[in-house]
C-alpha positions, 0 to 999 in steps of 0.5 A: 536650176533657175534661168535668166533672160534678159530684156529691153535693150534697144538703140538710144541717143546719147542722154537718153534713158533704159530700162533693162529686165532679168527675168528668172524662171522659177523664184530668186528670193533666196539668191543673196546677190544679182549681178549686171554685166556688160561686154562691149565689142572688143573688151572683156566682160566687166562687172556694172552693178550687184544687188543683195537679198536685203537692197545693198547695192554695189555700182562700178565707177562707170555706172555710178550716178547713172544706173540703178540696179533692183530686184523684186522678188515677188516678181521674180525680176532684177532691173536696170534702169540707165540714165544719162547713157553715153556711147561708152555704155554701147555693149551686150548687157548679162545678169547673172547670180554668180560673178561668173558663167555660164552666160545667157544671150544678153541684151544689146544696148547701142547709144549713138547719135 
């Protein structure tokens, strides 16, 4: 049973950059799709981006333009690299290889001024 955790939020200004990590505990090579998600204070958990095995990659309209979602299974990791970060952004960010739970702890990006 692989486990996730991610990493690399942190506090950053509006139009600032981050770079979030979802690091696996044994290979993900053979998982078909990744996923991003977020939950902001007081909203419902919503899908960012997803990631299959061969690089097709599927963004929601908030984070396309902006956001990049990767994999590197030699490394067993998914990456997201945000962009031009609005307060809009600020929430606790989850991957998953499911589109649903079990969730792990997340990762707390803030964007403010």
């Amino acid at each position: 049973q692989v486990q996730l955790v991610e990493s690399g939020g942190g506090l950053v200004q509006p139009g600032g950059s981050l770079r979030l990590s979802c690091a696996a505990s044994r290979s993900i090579s053979s998982i078909n799709v990744m996923y991003w998600y977020r939950q902001a204070p007081g909203k419902e958990r919503e899908l960012v981006a997803r990631i299959y095995s061969r690089g097709e990659t599927f963004y929601a309209d908030s984070a396309k333009g902006r956001f990049t979602i990767s994999r590197d299974n030699t490394k067993n990791t998914v990456y997201l690299q945000m962009n031009s970060l609005k307060p809009e952004d600020t929430a606790v960010y989850y991957c998953n290889k499911l589109p649903l739970g079990p969730w792990g702890q997340g990762t707390q990006v803030t964007v403010s001024s």
